[in-house]
TILUMDO-441105 format. One record per residue (C-alpha): x, y, z; residue number from 1. Coordinates in steps of 0.1 Angstrom, whole numbers, plus 5000, padded with zeros to 4 digits. Layout:
<sites>
+------+------+------+------+
!   c1 !   c2 !   c3 ! pami !
+------+------+------+------+
!    X !    Y !    Z !  NUM !
...
+------+------+------+------+
</sites>
This chain:
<sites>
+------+------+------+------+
!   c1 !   c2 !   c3 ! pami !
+------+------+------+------+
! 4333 ! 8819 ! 2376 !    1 !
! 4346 ! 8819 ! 2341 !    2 !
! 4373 ! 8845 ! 2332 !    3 !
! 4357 ! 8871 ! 2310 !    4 !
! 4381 ! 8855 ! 2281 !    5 !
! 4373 ! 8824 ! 2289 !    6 !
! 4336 ! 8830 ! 2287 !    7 !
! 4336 ! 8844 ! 2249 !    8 !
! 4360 ! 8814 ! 2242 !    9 !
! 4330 ! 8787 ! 2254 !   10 !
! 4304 ! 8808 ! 2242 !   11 !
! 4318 ! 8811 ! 2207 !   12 !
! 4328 ! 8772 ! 2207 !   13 !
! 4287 ! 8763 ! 2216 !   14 !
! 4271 ! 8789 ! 2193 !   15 !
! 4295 ! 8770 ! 2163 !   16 !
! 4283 ! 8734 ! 2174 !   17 !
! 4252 ! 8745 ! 2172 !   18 !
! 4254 ! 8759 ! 2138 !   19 !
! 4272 ! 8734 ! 2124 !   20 !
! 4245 ! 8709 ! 2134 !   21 !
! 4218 ! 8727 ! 2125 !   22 !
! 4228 ! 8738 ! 2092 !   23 !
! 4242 ! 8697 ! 2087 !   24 !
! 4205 ! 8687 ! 2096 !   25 !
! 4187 ! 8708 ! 2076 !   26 !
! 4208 ! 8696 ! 2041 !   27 !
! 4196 ! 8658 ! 2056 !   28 !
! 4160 ! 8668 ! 2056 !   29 !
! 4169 ! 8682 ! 2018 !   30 !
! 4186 ! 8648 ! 2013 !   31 !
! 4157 ! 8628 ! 2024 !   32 !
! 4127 ! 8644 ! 2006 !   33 !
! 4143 ! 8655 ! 1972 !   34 !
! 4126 ! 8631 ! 1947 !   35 !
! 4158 ! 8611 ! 1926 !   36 !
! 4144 ! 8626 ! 1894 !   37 !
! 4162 ! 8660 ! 1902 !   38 !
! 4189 ! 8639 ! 1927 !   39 !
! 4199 ! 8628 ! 1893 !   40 !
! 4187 ! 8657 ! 1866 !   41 !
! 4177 ! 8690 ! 1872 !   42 !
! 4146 ! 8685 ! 1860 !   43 !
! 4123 ! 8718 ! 1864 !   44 !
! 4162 ! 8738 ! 1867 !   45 !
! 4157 ! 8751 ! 1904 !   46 !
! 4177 ! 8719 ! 1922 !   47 !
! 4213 ! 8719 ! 1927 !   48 !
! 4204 ! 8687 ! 1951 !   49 !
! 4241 ! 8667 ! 1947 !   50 !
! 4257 ! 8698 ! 1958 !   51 !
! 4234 ! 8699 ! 1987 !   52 !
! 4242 ! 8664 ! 1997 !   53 !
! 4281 ! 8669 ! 1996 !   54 !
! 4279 ! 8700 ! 2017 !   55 !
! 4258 ! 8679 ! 2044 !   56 !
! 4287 ! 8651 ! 2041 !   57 !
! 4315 ! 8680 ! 2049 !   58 !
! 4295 ! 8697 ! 2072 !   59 !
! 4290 ! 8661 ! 2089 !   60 !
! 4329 ! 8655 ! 2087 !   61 !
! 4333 ! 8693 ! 2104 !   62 !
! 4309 ! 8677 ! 2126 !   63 !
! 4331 ! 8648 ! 2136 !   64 !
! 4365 ! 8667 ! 2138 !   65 !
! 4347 ! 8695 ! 2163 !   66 !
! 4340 ! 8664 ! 2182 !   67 !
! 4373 ! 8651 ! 2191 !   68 !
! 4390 ! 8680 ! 2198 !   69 !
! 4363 ! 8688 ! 2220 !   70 !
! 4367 ! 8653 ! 2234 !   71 !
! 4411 ! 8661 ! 2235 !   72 !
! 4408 ! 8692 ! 2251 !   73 !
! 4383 ! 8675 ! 2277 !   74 !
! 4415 ! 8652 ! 2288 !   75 !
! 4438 ! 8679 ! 2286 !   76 !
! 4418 ! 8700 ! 2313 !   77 !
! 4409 ! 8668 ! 2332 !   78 !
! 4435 ! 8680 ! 2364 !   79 !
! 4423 ! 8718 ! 2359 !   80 !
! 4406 ! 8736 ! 2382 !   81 !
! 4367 ! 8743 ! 2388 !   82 !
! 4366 ! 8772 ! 2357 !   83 !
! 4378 ! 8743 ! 2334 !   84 !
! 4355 ! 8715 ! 2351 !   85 !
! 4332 ! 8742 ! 2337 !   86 !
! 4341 ! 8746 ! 2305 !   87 !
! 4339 ! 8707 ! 2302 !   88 !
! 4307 ! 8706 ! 2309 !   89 !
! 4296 ! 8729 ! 2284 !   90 !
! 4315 ! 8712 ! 2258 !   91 !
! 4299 ! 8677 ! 2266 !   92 !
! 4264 ! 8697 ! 2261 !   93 !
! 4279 ! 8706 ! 2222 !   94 !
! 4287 ! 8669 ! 2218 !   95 !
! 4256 ! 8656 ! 2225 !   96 !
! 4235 ! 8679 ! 2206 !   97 !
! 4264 ! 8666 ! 2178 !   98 !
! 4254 ! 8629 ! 2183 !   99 !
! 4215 ! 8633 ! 2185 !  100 !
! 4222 ! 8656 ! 2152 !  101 !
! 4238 ! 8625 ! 2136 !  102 !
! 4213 ! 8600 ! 2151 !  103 !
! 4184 ! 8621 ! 2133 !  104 !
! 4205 ! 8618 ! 2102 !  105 !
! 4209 ! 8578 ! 2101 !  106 !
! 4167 ! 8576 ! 2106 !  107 !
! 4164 ! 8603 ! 2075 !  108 !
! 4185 ! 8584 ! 2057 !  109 !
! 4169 ! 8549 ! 2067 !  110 !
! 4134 ! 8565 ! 2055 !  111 !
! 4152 ! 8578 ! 2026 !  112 !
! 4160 ! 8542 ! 2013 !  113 !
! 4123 ! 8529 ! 2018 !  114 !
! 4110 ! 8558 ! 1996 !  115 !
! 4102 ! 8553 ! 1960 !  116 !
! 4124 ! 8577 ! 1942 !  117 !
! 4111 ! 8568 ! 1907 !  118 !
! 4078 ! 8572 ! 1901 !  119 !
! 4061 ! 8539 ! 1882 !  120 !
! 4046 ! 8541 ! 1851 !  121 !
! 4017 ! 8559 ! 1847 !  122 !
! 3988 ! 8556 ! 1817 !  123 !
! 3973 ! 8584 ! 1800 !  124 !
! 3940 ! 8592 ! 1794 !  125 !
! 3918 ! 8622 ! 1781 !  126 !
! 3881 ! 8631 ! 1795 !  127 !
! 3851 ! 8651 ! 1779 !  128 !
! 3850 ! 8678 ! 1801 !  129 !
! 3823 ! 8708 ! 1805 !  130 !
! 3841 ! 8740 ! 1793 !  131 !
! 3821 ! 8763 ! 1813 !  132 !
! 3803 ! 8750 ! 1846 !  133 !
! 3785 ! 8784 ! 1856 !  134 !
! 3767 ! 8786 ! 1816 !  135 !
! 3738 ! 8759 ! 1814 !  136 !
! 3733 ! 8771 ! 1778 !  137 !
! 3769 ! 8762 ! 1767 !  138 !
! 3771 ! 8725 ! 1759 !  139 !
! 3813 ! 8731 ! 1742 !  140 !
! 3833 ! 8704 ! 1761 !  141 !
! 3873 ! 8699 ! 1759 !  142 !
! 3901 ! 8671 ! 1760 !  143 !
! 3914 ! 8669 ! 1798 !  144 !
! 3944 ! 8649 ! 1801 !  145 !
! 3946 ! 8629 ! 1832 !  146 !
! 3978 ! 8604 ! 1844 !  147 !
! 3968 ! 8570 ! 1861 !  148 !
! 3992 ! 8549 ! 1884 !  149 !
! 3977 ! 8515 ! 1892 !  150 !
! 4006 ! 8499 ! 1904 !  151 !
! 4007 ! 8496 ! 1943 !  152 !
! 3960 ! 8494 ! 1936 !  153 !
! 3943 ! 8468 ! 1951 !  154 !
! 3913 ! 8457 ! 1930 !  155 !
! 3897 ! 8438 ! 1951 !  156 !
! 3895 ! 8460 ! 1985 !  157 !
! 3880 ! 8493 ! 1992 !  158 !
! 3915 ! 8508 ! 1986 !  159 !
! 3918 ! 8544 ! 1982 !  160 !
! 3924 ! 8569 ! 1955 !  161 !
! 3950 ! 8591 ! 1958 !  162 !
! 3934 ! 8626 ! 1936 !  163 !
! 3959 ! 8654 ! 1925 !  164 !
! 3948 ! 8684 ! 1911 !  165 !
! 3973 ! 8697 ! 1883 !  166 !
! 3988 ! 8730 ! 1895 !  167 !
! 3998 ! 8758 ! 1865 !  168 !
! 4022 ! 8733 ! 1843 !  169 !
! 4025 ! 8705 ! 1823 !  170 !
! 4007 ! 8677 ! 1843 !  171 !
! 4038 ! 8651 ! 1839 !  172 !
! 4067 ! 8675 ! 1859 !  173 !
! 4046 ! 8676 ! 1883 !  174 !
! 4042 ! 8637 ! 1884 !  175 !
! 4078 ! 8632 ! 1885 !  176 !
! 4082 ! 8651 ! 1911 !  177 !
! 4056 ! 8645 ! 1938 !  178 !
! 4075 ! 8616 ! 1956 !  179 !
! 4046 ! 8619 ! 1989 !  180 !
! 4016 ! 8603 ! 1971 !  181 !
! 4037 ! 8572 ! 1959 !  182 !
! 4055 ! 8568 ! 1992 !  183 !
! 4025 ! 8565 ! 2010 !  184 !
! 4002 ! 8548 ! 1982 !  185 !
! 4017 ! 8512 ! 1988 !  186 !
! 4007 ! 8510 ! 2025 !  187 !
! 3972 ! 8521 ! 2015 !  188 !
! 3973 ! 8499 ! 1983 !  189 !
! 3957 ! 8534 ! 1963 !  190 !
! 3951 ! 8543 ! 1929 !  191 !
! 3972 ! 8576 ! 1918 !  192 !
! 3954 ! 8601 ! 1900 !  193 !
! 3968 ! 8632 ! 1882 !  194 !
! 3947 ! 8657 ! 1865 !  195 !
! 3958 ! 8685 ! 1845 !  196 !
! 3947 ! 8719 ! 1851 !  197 !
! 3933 ! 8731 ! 1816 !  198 !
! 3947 ! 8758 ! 1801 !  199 !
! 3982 ! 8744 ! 1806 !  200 !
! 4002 ! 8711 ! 1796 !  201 !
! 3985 ! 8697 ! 1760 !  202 !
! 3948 ! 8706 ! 1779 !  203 !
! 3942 ! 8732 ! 1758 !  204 !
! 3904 ! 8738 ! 1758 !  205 !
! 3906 ! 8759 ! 1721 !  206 !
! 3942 ! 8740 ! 1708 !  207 !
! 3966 ! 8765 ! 1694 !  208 !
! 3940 ! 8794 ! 1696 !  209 !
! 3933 ! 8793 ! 1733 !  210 !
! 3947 ! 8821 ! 1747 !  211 !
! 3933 ! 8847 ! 1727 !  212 !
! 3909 ! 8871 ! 1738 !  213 !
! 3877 ! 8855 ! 1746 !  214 !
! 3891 ! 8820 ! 1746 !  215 !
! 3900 ! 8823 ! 1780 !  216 !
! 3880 ! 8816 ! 1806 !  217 !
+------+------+------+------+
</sites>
């Protein structure tokens, strides 16, 4: 068995592989899925995305460096007894959970460059919609602004279409910054749809005088 010092030593060497690979994965995954409107502009103010990425780059070179003096201090014990043939072994478990930690990276980062980052054009439109759905008596209708992609739509086929309902904001941040429907909308040759959730953005059921009192419904 393992001296008692020797123990804490090998436990305490694992425990910061496995952070260090953990924490270097996670800012990957951050890497992979942030949309390049707020890799490049903080858009909606809550990213801080390029400071993510160059912690994942020195956590990755940490990474490296906790590698080969794991791999040094594995040919410095290579004559040691059975406690070190131990201790070797444990440190050959932190170097490969290192490497598949790295390999996971490279795919993120493959998938990462097939993405589309920049969202296409899109064209604006306005429809007559029913202000109140539940009031058969009311006939009042309002201007709701919709966003149409047809780039990556196939005409001709029985393609798709790809339907987002606006969440509480102005219908175009949230355009810019759904990357998920425009990744997958080329394989399934769709038409992107975004609608804007009255009440917010320039769908304004009662223009300037819509949120007061009654208005609001």
């Amino acid at each position: 068995p393992l001296r008692p010092g020797k123990k804490k030593k090998v436990r305490m060497r694992v425990l910061a592989a496995i952070f260090l690979a953990c924490v270097s994965l996670g800012f990957t995954v951050v890497h992979a899925i942030t949309p390049a409107s707020l890799l490049q502009k903080n858009t909606l103010g809550v990213s801080k995305a390029p400071h993510a990425i160059q912690l994942a780059d020195n956590l990755n070179d940490v990474a490296q460096s906790t590698q080969a003096q794991a791999a040094l201090k594995q040919n410095n014990n290579n004559n040691n007894n059975n406690n070190n043939n131990t201790e070797e072994s444990v440190e050959e478990v932190a170097e490969a959970l290192l490497k598949s930690v790295q390999n996971a990276s490279y795919k993120w980062e493959e998938l990462s460059a097939t993405s589309v980052r920049d969202p296409p054009p899109y064209t604006t439109y306005w429809y007559s919609q029913t202000l109140d759905h539940f009031d058969f008596t009311q006939t009042a209708r309002f201007q709701q602004r919709y966003l149409i992609c047809d780039k990556f739509w196939d005409r001709s086929s029985t393609a798709p279409i790809f339907f987002y309902t606006g969440n509480e904001g102005d219908i175009v941040n949230f355009y810019q910054n759904t990357g998920f429907m425009f990744d997958v909308a080329p394989q399934f040759k769709a038409l992107i749809i975004f609608a804007e959730h009255r009440y917010y953005g320039q769908t304004l059921p009662f223009g300037q005088d819509s949120y007061k009192g009654t208005n609001i419904r």
